[in-house]
FIROSE-450053 format. One record per residue (C-alpha): residue in three letters; residue number from 1; x negated, y, z. Coordinates in steps of 0.05 Angstrom, whole numbers, padded with zeros to 5 digits. Each point is the difference from the previous one (the first is absolute). Last residue first. Layout:
// residues N
 residu num      u      v      w
    Ala NUM      X      Y      Z
...
// end
This chain:
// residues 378
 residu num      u      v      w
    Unk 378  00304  00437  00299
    Unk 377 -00050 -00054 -00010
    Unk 376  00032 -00051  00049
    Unk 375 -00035 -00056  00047
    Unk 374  00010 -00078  00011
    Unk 373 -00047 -00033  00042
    Unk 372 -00015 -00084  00008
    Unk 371 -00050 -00009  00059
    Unk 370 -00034 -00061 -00004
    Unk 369 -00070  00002  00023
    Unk 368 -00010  00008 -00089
    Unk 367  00042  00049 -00015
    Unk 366  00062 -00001 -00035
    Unk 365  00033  00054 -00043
    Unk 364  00061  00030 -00006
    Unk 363  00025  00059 -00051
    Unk 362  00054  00062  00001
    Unk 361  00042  00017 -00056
    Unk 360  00056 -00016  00025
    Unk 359  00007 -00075 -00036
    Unk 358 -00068 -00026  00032
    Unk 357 -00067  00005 -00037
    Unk 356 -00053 -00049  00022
    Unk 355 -00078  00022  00018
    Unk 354 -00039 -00056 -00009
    Unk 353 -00015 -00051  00048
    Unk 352 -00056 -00026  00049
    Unk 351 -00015  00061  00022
    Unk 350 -00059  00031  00039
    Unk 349 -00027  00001  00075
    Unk 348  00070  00029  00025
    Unk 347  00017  00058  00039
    Unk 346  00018  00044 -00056
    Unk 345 -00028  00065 -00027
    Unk 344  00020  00048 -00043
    Unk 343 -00022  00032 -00073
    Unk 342  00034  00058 -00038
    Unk 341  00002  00025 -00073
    Unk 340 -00065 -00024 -00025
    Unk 339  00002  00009 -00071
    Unk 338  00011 -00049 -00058
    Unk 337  00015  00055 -00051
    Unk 336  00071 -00010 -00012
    Unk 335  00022 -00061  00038
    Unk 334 -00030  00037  00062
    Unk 333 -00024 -00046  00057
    Unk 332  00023 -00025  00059
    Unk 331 -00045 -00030  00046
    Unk 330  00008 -00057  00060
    Unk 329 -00063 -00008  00043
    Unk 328 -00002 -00066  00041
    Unk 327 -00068 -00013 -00009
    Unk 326 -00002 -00048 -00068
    Unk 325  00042  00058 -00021
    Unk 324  00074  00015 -00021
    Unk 323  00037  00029 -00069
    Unk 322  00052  00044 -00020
    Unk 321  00008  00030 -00064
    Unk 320  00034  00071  00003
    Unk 319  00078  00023  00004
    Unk 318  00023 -00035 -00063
    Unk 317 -00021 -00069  00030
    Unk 316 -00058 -00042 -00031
    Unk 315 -00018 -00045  00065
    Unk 314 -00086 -00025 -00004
    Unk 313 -00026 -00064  00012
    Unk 312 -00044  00001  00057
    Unk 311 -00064  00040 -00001
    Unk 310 -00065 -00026  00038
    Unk 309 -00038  00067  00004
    Unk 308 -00067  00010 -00043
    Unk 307  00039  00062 -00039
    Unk 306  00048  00028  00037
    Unk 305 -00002  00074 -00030
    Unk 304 -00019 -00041 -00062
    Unk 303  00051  00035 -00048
    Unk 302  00023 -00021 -00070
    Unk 301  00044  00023 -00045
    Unk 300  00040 -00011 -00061
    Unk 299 -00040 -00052 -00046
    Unk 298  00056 -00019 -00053
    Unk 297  00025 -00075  00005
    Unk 296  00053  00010 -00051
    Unk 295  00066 -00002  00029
    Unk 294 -00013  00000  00076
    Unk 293 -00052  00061 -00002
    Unk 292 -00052 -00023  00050
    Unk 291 -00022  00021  00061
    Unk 290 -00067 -00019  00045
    Unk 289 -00010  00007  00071
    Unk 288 -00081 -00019  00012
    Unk 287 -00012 -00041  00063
    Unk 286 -00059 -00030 -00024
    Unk 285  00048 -00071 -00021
    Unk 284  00043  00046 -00049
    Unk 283  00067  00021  00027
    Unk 282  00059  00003 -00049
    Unk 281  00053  00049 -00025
    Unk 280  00049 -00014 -00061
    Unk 279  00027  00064 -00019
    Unk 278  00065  00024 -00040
    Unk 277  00064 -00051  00016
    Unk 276 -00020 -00017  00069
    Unk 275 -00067 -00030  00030
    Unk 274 -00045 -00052  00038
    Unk 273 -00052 -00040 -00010
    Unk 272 -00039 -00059  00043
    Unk 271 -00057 -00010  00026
    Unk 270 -00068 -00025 -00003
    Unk 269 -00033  00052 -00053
    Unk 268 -00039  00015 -00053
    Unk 267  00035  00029 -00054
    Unk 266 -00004 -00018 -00082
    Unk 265  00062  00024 -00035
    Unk 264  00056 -00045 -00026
    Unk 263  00056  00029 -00057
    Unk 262  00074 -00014 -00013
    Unk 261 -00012 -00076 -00005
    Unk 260  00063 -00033 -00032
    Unk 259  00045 -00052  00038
    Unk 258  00067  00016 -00030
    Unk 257  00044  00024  00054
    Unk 256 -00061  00001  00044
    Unk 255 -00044  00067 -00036
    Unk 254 -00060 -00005  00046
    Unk 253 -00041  00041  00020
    Unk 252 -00079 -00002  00023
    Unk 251 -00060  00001  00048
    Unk 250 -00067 -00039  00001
    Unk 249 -00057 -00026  00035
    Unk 248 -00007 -00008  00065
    Unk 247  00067 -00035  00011
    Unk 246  00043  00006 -00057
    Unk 245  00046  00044  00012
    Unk 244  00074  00007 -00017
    Unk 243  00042  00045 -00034
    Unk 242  00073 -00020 -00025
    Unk 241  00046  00044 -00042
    Unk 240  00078 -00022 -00021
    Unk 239  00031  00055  00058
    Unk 238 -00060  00013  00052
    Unk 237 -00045 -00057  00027
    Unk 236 -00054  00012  00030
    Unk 235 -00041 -00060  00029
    Unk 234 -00025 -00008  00069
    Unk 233 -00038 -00050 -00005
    Unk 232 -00058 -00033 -00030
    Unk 231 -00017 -00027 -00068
    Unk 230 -00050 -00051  00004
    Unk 229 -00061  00017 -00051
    Unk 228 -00065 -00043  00026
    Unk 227 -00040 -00005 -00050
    Unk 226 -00064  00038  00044
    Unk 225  00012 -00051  00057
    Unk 224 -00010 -00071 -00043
    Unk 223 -00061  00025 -00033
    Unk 222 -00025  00037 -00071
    Unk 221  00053  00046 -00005
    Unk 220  00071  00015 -00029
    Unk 219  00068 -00032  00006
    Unk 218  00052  00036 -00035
    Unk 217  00041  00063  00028
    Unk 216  00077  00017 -00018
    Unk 215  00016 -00064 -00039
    Unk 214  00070  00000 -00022
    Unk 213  00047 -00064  00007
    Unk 212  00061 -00007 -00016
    Unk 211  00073 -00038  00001
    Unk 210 -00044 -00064  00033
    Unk 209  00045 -00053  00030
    Unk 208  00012 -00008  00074
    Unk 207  00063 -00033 -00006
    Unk 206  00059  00044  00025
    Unk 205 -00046  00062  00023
    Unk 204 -00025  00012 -00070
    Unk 203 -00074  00020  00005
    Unk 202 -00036  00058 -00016
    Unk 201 -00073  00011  00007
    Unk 200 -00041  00053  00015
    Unk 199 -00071 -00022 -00024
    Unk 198 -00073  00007  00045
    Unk 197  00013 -00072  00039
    Unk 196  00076 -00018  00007
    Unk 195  00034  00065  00021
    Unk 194  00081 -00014 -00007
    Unk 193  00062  00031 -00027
    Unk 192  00066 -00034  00020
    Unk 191  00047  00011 -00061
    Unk 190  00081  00012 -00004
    Unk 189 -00006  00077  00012
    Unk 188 -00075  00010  00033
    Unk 187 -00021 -00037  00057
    Unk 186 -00069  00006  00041
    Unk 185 -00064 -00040  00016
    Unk 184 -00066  00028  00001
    Unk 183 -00048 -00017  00052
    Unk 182 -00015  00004  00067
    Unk 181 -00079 -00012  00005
    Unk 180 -00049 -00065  00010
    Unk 179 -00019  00012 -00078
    Unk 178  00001 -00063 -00035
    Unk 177 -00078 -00029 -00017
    Unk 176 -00002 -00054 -00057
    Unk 175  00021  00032 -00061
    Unk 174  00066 -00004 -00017
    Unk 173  00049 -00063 -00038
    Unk 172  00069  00027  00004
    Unk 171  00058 -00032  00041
    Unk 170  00077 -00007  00004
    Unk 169  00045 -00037  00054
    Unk 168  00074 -00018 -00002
    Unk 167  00053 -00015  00043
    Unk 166 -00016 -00019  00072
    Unk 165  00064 -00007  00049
    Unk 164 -00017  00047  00051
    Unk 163  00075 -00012  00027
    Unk 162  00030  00075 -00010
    Unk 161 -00057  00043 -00035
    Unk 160 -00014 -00062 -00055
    Unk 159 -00066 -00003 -00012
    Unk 158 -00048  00037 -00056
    Unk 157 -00074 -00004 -00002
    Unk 156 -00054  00031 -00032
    Unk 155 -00064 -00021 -00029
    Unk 154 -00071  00029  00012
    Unk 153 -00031 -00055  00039
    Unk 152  00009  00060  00054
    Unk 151  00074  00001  00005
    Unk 150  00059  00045 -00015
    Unk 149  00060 -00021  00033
    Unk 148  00079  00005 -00030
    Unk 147  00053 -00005  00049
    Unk 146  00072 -00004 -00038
    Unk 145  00070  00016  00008
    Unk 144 -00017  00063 -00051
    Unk 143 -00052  00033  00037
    Unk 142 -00053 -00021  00063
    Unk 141 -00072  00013 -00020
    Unk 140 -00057 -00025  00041
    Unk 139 -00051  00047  00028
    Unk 138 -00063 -00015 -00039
    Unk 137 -00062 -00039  00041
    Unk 136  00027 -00071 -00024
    Unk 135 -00035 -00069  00022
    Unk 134  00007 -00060 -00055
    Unk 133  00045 -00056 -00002
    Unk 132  00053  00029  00041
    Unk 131  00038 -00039  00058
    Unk 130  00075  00021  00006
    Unk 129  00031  00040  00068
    Unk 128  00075  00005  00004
    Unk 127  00067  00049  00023
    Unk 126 -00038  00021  00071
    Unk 125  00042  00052  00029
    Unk 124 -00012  00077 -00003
    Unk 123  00049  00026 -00051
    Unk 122 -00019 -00062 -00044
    Unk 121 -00062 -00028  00001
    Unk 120 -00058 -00027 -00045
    Unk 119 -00069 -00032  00017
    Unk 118 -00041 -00019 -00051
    Unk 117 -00051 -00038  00025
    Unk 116 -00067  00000 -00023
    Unk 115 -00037 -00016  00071
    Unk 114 -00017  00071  00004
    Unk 113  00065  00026 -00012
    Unk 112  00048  00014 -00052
    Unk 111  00050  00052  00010
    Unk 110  00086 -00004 -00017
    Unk 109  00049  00060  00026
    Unk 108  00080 -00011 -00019
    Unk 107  00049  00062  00016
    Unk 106 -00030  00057 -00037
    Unk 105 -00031 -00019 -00064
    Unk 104 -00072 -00024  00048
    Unk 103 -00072 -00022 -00022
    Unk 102 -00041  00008  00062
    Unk 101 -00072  00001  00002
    Unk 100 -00045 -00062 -00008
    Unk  99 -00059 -00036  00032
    Unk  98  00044 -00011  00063
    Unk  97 -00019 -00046  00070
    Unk  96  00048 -00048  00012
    Unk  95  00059  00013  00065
    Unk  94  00040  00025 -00062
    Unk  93  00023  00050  00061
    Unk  92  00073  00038 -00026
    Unk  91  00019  00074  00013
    Unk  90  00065  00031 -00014
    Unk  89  00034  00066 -00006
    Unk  88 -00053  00039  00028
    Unk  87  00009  00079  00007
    Unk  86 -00044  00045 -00040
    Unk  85  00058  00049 -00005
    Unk  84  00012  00008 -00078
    Unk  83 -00037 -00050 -00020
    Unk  82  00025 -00061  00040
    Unk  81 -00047 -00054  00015
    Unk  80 -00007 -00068 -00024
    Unk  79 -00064 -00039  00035
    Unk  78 -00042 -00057 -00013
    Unk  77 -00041 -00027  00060
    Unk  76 -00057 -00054 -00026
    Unk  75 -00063  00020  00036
    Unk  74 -00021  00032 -00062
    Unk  73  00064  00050  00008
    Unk  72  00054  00018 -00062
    Unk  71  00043  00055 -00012
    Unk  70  00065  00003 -00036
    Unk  69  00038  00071 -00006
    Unk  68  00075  00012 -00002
    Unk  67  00041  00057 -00025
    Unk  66  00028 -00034 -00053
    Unk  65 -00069 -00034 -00026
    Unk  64 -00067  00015  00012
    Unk  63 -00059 -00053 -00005
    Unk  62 -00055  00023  00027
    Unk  61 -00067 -00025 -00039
    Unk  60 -00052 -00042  00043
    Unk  59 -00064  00009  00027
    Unk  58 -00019 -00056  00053
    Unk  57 -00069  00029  00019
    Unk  56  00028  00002  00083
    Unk  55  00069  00007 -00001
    Unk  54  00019  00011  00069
    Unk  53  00065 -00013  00028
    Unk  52  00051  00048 -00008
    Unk  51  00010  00076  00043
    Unk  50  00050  00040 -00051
    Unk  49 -00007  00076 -00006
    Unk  48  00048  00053 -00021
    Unk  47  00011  00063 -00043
    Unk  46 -00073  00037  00003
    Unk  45 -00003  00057 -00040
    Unk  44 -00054  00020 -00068
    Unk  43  00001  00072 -00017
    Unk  42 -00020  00010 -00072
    Unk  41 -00041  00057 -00007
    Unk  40 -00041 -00006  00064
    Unk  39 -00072  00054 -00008
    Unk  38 -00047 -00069  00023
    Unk  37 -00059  00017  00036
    Unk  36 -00061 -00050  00001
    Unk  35  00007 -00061 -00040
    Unk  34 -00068 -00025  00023
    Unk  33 -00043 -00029 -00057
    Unk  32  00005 -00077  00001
    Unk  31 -00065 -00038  00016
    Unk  30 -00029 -00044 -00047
    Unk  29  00016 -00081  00005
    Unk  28 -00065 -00033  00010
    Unk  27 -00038 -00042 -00050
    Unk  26 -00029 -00063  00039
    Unk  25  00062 -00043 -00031
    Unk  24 -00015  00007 -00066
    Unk  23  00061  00020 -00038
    Unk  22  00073 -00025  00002
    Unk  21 -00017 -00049  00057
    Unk  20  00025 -00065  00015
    Unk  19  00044 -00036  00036
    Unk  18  00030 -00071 -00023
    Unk  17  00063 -00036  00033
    Unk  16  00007 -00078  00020
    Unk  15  00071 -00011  00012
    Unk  14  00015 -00059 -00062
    Unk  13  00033 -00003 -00062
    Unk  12 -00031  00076 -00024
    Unk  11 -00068 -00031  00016
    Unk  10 -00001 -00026 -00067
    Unk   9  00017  00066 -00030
    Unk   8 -00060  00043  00045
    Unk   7  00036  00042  00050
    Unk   6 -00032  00076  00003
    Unk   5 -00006  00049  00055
    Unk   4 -00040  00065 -00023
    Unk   3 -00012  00033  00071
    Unk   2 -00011  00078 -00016
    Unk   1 -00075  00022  00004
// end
């Protein structure tokens, strides 16, 4: 079965990390049905490659901004590279091992590693490094002059971008395992908008001060591992609506201008959602593709052509929803019916990121012996 890992709270101060399983161990995974034969709708074409360190498990979210793309190694290389060529534009060594991704707004790049640093630098020089209190799995976010870290006591963080001058903290009481998983942390207008336990939060980025807070999955269960509700990322966010899920247990919108729940469903997965103005799409932990009307939460379709495959996050794009494989296989899928429309192979053993739109229309993704490729759907 798929690795659960898990932090207990009080461990959260210190390095020493929890695995366990998500069922009983001596259950084996089943055996994906072959793919066989796939009629290509939807070509998929190679645009360029980049060779990076490896990743190894760290999953992260890719940052994208003006053409550039952040990427982050275990063994503590971070990387910008350009997304129209896939040529470098600067490459950095933390020389400390990394438990985060990149958070990046296009010039300054900030990770936390494995000693609970976070690390931040400016077009590829070292600005400052600041002790944390608690480790962080969730790629830093880098927006308005500011650094802002999510960590796993279940508070966040904001310092100051330039100097790492610390400015404010906020926490929420949770139950006491935090998901080992990049979570949710993402701006919207004038508020930073944060996954603390099962709830979507919102914080104002001056002062860290509540402005709402919605609950999209509660705690549930008779132990520690069945409450556990961490929202995970990606999230979708499209105009003034924000979907989220809640690991293993739910999935729902949110209305962020003024904090009202638009509707939660019950899913069972382990990653995150993706989607445009119509359909939310999500992956369910068997490997079933499942869609969603964005407004109302509406059952569209299902298919489970890859059921009992490990399914990243899934890319909502108007020519099909792409998605990758715990074996390298990236997918794209109709956004009408949910139909295979082609399938190809890479050379890597599996991901360690979602697929990432770029501005034309074409999408990244990193996998996990560090090879960072960026192909069109013409």
């Amino acid at each position: 079965m798929t690795m659960l890992r898990l932090i207990g709270l009080r461990q959260a101060l210190g390095a020493v990390v929890l695995g366990c399983l998500v069922a009983c161990g001596s259950v084996p995974k089943p055996t994906p049905a072959a793919i066989g034969d796939v009629k290509v709708q939807q070509a998929l074409t190679p645009a360029w490659s980049f060779k990076f360190s490896s990743v190894n498990q760290l999953h992260q979210s890719l940052p994208v901004v003006n053409d550039k793309v952040a990427i982050a190694a275990a063994d503590g290389a971070v990387a910008v590279v350009n997304t129209t060529n896939g040529q470098l534009v600067w490459k950095y060594d933390v020389a400390s091992r990394l438990q985060s991704g990149a958070g990046f707004n296009g010039e300054q790049l900030a990770v936390v590693t494995a000693a609970n640093e976070l690390v931040v630098l400016n077009e590829g020089k070292l600005l400052w490094r600041k002790r944390l209190k608690a480790q962080s799995y969730t790629n830093p976010l880098v927006a308005g002059g500011r650094v802002f870290v999510l960590l796993a006591d279940r508070s966040v963080a904001a310092f100051d971008a330039v100097n790492g001058q610390f400015l404010w903290t906020q926490q929420r009481a949770g139950e006491p395992l935090v998901l080992k998983q990049n979570g949710v942390l993402l701006p919207f207008q004038n508020a930073l908008i944060a996954g603390l336990g099962g709830r979507l939060v919102a914080l104002n980025p001056d002062n860290g001060q509540v402005i709402w807070d919605v609950a999209i999955a509660n705690p549930r269960g008779v132990n520690d591992l069945e409450r556990l509700v961490d929202l995970v990322a990606t999230a979708s966010r499209v105009n003034n609506s924000v979907c989220v899920r809640a690991f293993q247990a739910q999935v729902g919108c949110v209305e962020v201008t003024r904090g009202a729940l638009l509707w939660n469903r019950a899913s069972v997965g382990t990653r995150g959602v993706d989607g445009d103005t119509k359909l939310l799409v999500g992956t369910e932990s068997n490997g079933v593709v499942r869609a969603w009307t964005r407004a109302g939460g509406e059952r569209v379709w299902d298919t489970d052509r890859l059921k009992y495959r490990e399914l990243t996050s899934p890319l909502v794009t108007s020519k099909g929803v792409v998605l990758g494989d715990e074996g390298g296989g990236l997918y794209v899928l109709s956004v009408t019916d949910g139909a295979l429309l082609n399938r190809i192979q890479t050379s890597s053993s599996g991901f360690a990121s979602a697929p990432t739109p770029l501005a034309n229309g074409g999408f990244v993704i990193l996998t996990r012996n560090g090879q960072l490729l960026a192909y069109q759907l013409p």
